[in-house]
N, C-alpha and C positions, 0 to 999 in steps of 0.2 A: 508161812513163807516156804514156798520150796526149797530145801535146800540139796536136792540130790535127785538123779533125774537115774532108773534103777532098769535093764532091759529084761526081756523074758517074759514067763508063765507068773502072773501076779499071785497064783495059789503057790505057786514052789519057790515063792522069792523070800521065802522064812520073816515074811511080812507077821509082826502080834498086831495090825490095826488095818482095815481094809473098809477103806471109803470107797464109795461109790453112790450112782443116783437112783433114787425112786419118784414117780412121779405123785402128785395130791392123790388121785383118780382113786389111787391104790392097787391100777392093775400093772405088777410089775414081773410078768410070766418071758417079756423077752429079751431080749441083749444082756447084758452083763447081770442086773438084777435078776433074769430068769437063769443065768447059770448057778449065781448065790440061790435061788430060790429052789430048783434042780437039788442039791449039791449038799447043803450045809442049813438054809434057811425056808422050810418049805409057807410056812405062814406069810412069808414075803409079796408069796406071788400074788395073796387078793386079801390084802390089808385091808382094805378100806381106805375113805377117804382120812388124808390128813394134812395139817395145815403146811402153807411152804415154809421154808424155815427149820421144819424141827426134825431132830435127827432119832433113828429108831436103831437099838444096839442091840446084838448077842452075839455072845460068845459061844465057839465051838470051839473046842480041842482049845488049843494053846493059838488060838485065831481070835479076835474081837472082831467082827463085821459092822459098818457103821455105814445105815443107809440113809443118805441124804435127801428130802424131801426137796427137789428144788425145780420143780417144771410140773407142770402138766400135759393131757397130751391132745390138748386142742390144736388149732392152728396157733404160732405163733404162743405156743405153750410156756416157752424160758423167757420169755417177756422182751423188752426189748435189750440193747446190747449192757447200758448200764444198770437194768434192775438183775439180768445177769450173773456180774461181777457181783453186785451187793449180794443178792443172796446164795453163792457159793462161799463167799465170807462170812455170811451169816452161820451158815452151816458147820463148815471148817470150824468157828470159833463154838460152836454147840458143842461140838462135840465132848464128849465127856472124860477127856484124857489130857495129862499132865504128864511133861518130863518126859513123853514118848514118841517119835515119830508115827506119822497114821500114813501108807502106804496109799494112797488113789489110784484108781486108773485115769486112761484119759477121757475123764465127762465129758461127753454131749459129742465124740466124735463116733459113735456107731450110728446104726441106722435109724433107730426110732432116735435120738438129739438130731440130726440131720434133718429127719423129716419134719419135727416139729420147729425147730428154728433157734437149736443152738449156736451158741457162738463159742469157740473153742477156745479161739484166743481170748477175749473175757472172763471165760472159765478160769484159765488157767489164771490170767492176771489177779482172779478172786483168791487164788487157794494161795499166789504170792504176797495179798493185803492181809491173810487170815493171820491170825496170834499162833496157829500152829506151826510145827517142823510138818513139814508135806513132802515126801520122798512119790515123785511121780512114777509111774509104772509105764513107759510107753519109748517109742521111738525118738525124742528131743535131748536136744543139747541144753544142758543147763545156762552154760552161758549166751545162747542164741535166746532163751527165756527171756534171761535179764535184762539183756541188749530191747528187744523190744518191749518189756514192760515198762524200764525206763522210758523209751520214746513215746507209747502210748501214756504216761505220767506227763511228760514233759508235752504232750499235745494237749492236755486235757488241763495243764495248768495255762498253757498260751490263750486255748478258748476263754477260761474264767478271765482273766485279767483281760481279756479285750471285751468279754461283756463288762466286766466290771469299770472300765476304762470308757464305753457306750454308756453305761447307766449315769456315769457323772457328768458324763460332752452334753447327754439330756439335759440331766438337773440342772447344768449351770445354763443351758441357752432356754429354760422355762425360766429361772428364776433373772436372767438378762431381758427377756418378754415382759416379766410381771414389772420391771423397772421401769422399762421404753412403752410399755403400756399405758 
């Protein structure tokens, strides 16, 4: 869950845990991966392919870097808006740390997540379902966060229950069919 939303240079924000995304492909030479990769993580930039979902970690200096496998960079790479959310929570929850905040930037809003077809707002609602403290690195209001994760919670419960509210107006006017039959 996010709980603190942090401004500035995400390297001088005396962050110990720094998530961010990498794609499967394994080529991760630009936007924020290629400045970790630059900088602090040079094997980064042409990993190889790896699965979505899993998270790859090292440590420099008094920094943990924790890059998250969660897109490719197909069209249409981050999947659709709810596989998303799942697997930035997925991620978030890999991660290999307890009892510490992990600092993020903000996924999928540079140039290659834009191109490829992230969704920001999903993103973020992922890292507020995750089991971890997530201190966001970027320009948002924590409570403007909340405000709309709730509403998007509260729209995504109204849909279940009206499917679910359809699937039984079905059952009952088949099983009224098989009677009047």
């Amino acid at each position: 869950m996010i709980t603190k939303c942090i401004p500035g240079d995400i390297f001088k924000s005396g962050a110990k845990h720094i998530a961010f995304a990498i794609n499967t492909d394994g080529y991760n030479d630009a936007g924020f991966a290629g400045d970790v990769s630059r900088d602090y993580w040079p094997e980064i930039a042409n990993c190889g392919y790896h699965e979505l979902g899993k998270v790859l970690s090292k440590t420099v200096g008094d920094v943990t870097f924790h890059a998250l496998v969660c897109h490719s960079l197909k069209k249409d790479g981050w999947g659709t808006p709810e596989e998303q959310r799942e697997t930035i929570k997925k991620c978030f929850n890999n991660i290999p740390v307890e009892g510490e905040p992990i600092t993020s930037i903000a996924i999928g809003t540079g140039f290659v997540g834009r191109l490829s077809g992230a969704r920001a707002d999903q993103i973020i609602f992922g890292m507020m379902d995750s089991d971890k403290e997530v201190y966001l690195s970027a320009g948002f209001d924590l409570e403007e966060i909340k405000e709309c994760y709730a509403e998007e919670n509260d729209r995504i419960a109204k849909e279940e229950a009206a499917k679910a509210k359809s699937t039984e107006e079905k059952g009952k006017a088949k099983t009224k069919n098989r009677k009047n039959g």
